[in-house]
N, C-alpha and C positions, 0 to 999 in steps of 0.2 A: 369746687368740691360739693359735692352732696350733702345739703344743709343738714342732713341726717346724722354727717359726721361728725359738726360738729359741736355736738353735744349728747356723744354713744352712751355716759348715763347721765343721772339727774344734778345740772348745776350745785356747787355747793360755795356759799360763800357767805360775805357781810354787804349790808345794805344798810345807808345811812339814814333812812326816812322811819323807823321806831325810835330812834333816840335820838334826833335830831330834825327832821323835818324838813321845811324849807331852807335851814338855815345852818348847812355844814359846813365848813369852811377848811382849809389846806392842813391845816397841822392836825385838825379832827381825824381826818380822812388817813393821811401818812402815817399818822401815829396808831390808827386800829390796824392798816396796812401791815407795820411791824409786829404786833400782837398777833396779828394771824400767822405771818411767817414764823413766828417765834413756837407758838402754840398749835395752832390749827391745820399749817399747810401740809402734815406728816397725815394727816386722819382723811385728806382729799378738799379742804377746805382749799379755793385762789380764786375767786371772785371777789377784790374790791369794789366795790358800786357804789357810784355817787350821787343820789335820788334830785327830784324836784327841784328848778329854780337857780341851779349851779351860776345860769344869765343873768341874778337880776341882784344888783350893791347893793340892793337897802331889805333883802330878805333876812327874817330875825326870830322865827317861831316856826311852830307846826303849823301854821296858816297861810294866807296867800293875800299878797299888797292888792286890791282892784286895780290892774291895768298900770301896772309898776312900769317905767324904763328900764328895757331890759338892754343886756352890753347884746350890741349884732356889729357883723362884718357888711361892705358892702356888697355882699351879694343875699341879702336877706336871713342869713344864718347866724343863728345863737353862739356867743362864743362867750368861753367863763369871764365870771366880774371878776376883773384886775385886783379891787376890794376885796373879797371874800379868799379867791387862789392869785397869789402876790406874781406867781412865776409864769403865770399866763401874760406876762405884759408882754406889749411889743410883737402879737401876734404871734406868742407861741401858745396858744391855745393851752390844753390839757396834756402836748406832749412832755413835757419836764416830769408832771407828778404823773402820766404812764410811763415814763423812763424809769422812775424810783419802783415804781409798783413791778416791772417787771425784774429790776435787777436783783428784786426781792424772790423770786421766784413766782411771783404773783402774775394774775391775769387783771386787768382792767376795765370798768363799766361807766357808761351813765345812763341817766335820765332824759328821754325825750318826750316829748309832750306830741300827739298826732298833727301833721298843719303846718301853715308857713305864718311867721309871728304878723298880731294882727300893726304892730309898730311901723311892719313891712310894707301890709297893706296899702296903712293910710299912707306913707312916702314914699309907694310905687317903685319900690327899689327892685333894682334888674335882676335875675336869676343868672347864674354862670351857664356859659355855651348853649344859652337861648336870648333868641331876639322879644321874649315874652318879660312880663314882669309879674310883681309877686298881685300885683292887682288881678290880674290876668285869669290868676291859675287857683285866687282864691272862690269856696265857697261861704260867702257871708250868712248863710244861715245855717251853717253848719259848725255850732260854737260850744265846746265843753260848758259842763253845768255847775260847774264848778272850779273853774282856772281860766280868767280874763284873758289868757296870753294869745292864744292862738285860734286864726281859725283853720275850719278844715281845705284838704285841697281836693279840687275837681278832679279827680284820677284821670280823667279820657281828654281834658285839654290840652292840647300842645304845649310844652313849659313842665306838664307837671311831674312825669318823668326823670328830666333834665334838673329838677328841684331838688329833687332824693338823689340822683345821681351826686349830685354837688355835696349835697348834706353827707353822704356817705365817703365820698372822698375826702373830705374836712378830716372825717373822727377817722379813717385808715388814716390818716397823717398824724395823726394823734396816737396812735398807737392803741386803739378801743377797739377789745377785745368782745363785751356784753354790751346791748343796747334794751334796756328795758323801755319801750313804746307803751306811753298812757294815753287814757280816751281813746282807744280803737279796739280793746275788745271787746267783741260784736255781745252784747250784753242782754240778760233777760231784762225784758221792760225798757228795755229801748230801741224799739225798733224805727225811733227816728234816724238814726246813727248806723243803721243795716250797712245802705249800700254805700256811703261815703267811706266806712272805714274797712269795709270787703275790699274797696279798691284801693286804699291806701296801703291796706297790709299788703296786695300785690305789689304793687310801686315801690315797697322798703324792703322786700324778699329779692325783687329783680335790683336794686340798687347795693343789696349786701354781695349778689352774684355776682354782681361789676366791680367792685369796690376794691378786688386787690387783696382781700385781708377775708380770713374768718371769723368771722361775731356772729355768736350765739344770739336769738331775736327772741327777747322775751316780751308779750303784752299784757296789759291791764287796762280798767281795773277790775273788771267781772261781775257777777259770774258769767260765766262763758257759757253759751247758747249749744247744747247737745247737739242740735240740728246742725252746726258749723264747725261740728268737729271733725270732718274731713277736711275743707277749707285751712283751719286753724292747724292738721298734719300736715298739710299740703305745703304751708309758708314758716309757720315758725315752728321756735323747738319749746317752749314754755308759753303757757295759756292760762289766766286762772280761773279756776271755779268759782270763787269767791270774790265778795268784795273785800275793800281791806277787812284784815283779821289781828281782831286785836285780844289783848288776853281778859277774859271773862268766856267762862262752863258754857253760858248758853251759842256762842259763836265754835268754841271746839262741838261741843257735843253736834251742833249740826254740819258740821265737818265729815260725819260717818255716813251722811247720806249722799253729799254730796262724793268723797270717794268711790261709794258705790255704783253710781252714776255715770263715775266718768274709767274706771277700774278699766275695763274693754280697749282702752284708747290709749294705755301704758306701751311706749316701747322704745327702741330706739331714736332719739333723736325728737320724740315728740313727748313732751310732760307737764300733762295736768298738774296744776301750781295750785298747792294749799295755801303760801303766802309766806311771806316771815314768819322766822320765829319770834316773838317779843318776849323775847325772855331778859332775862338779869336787868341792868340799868336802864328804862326808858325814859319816854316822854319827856325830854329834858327840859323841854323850852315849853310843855304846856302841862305844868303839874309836880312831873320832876320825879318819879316814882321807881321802884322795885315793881317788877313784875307783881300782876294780881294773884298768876295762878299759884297755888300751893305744889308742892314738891310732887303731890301723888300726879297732881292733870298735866305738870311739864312731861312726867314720866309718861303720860297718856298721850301727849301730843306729839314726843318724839318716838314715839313707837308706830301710832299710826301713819305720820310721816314716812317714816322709812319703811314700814309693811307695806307702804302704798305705792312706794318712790314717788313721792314729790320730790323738786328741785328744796336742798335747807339752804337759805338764808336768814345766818344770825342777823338780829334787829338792832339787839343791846350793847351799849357800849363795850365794848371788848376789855379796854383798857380797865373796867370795874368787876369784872368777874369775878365771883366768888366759885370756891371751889367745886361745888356741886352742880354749877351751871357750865362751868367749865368743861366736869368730867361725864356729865348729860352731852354735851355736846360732840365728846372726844370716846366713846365707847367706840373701840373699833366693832368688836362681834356686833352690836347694833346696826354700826355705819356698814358693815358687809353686807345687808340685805339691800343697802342701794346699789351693789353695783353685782352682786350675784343673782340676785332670786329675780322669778318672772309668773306671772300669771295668778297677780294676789287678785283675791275676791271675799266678800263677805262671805261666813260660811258659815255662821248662827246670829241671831240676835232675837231676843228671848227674854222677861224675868228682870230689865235691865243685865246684861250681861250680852255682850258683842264679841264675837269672834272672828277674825280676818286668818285668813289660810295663804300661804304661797308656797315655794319650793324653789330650788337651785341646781342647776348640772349634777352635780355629786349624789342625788336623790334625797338629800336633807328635806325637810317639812319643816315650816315652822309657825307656829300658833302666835299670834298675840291675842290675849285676852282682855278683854276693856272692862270694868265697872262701873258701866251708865245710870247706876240705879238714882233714879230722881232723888230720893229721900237721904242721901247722900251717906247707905249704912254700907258697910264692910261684909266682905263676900265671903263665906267657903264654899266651895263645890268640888265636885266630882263630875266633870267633861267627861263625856264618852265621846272615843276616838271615832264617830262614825263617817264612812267615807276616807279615813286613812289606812282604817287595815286592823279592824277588833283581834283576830287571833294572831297579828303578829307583837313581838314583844320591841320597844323601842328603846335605845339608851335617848337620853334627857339632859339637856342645858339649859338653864337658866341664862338669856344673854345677858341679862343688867346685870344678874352678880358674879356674871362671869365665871362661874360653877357646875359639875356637872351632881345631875340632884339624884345619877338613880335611872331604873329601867320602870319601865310599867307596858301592862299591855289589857288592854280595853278599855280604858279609862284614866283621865290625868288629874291628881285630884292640885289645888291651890288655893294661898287665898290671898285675895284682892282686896288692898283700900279702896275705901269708899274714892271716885273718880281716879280710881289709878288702874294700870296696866300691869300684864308679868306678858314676856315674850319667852317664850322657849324652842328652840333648835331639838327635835325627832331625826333621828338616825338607825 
């Protein structure tokens, strides 16, 4: 299949790494699984994803053991702690909790790290349907700057192909549906990591095409290198901008730049990744908190979000949701412009006040209006419609309140909390 199709709009799902870390474990994971199908799968939410470290018994926080024993198979490949997912014993890997997740109506993820594990290395252990080993095919100076596990692999060696091939046949037997790849994307300010992880990304695109199964290729951790945004259409379907994004104004607010940045590169099958969402219950194992941002900036976050079409991945524990995170997260008219509209671009910013423009088949337009203002004061204005059509007269939706507010023609007047949004649908 045409990796293009398979992810024709932007991913939506849960990811276990904002409220849990290194350290999720089976009933964590099944039990937000059921929260989703319960709540979310009706709005286009089915991405269960199970982040960082799923290999390693003694992971316990948002952090990372130096050089942990991690559970591998003998062919050099990562396979879940017995400890942490009980139902992986005995060599059934992740398939049992992809079976649950699918009968749920659910699709299934994890976490892979770029590289063959460095455990592999030092014990020279064989690669499947190659005469090469993991010695072989590894690059030893080619090593994450922050996760002991793995190193990288030499793309052009004999073995290294037949490495990802293997690895990719493991997780279609598992029934893995999303593969989020970390340390390989190709990042600003690292251009030690260029051509190692250019050729890796080929190696895990041609091993998803072999593989029997369709999975969605998503990598991290960013931001992602403009210059390789062909490269980055050409292999996978999700890229991020960003590095992780966590909640504090100053990481959203420069979120608008990089949007615009990357806006040109929106389309089928390929989408620039704002990140999770971290909203409602995180950071559970390092702090333990309620989301930082206030009620205006989630409103701010999930609107540029979806005027942009990033892939949404909830962060927050599921299972803790309060209703206002819930129904942020569940606004169908919002979630419509992920799978309708096309060709958003910044189309003001000015005064603190940001404007993002797109549109949809049916000739709807729709505005989100942002309130950047640094001083963090509350807006009125009066928008002049210019470039959508001054002497035509528009009817008007409010999508957050789900209302329609009224006609107006030359000018839309609102007003905006201080770091908050209004999104409105022109007809």
């Amino acid at each position: 299949m045409d990796k293009n199709k398979r992810a024709t709009f932007p991913p939506m799902g849960w990811n276990s790494w904002d409220c849990y870390g290194a350290a999720v474990n089976e009933e964590q994971l099944l039990e937000n699984a059921e929260y989703m199908a319960k709540n979310l799968k009706e709005y286009g939410y089915e991405y269960v994803v199970c982040d960082i470290q799923w290999s390693e018994p003694t992971a316990d926080s948002m952090g990372y053991h130096k050089f942990a024993e991690l559970d591998m198979d003998e062919y050099s490949r990562l396979i879940p702690a017995v400890k942490r997912f009980p139902s992986a014993a005995n060599g059934a890997g992740f398939k049992p909790i992809a079976d649950k997740i699918h009968d749920m109506g659910l699709k299934f993820g994890i976490h892979i790290m770029r590289g063959i594990p460095r455990q592999a290395v030092h014990r020279n252990t064989p690669i499947k349907n190659s005469k090469y080993t993991a010695r072989d095919i590894a690059q030893s100076y080619s090593v994450c700057s922050w996760n002991t596990d793995m190193y990288g692999v030499d793309s052009e060696h004999p073995g290294a192909q037949e490495y990802y091939d293997s690895l990719f046949e493991l997780y279609a037997s598992w029934g893995v549906d999303f593969i989020k790849c970390d340390d390989i994307c190709i990042t600003e300010g690292r251009p030690d990591n260029w051509y190692s992880a250019k050729g890796e990304i080929e190696c895990i695109k041609k091993a998803i095409d072999h593989c029997g199964r369709d999975m969605v290729l998503s990598l991290s951790p960013g931001p992602a290198m403009l210059e390789m945004a062909d490269h980055l259409s050409e292999n996978a379907n999700m890229w991020r901008m960003t590095g992780d994004f966590w909640d504090n104004w100053k990481a959203l607010d420069a979120m608008f730049e990089r949007c615009k940045n990357w806006a040109p590169y929106v389309k089928e099958g390929c989408w620039p990744d704002c990140d999770m969402l971290p909203l409602g219950h995180i950071a559970i194992n390092d702090g333990d908190r309620q989301t930082n941002f206030t009620r205006d900036e989630q409103i701010t976050l999930m609107t540029l979000w979806c005027i942009f079409r990033s892939p949404l991945m909830m962060g927050g524990e599921m299972r803790d949701n309060d209703d206002f995170t819930l129904n942020i997260l569940t606004n169908p008219e919002v979630l419509e412009l992920e799978k309708k509209t096309f060709g958003a671009r910044e189309a003001m910013n000015a005064g603190g006040i940001t404007v993002w423009k797109t549109k949809d088949a049916e000739g709807g337009i729709y505005l989100g209006i942002f309130n950047r203002d640094p001083f963090k004061k509350d807006a009125t204005l009066s928008l002049p419609l210019l470039g959508i059509g001054n002497d035509k007269e528009f009817k008007v939706r409010d999508l957050w309140k789900k209302q329609d507010i009224g006609f107006v023609k030359g000018e839309l007047n609102c007003e905006i909390n201080a770091h908050g949004a209004c999104l409105y649908r022109l007809v």
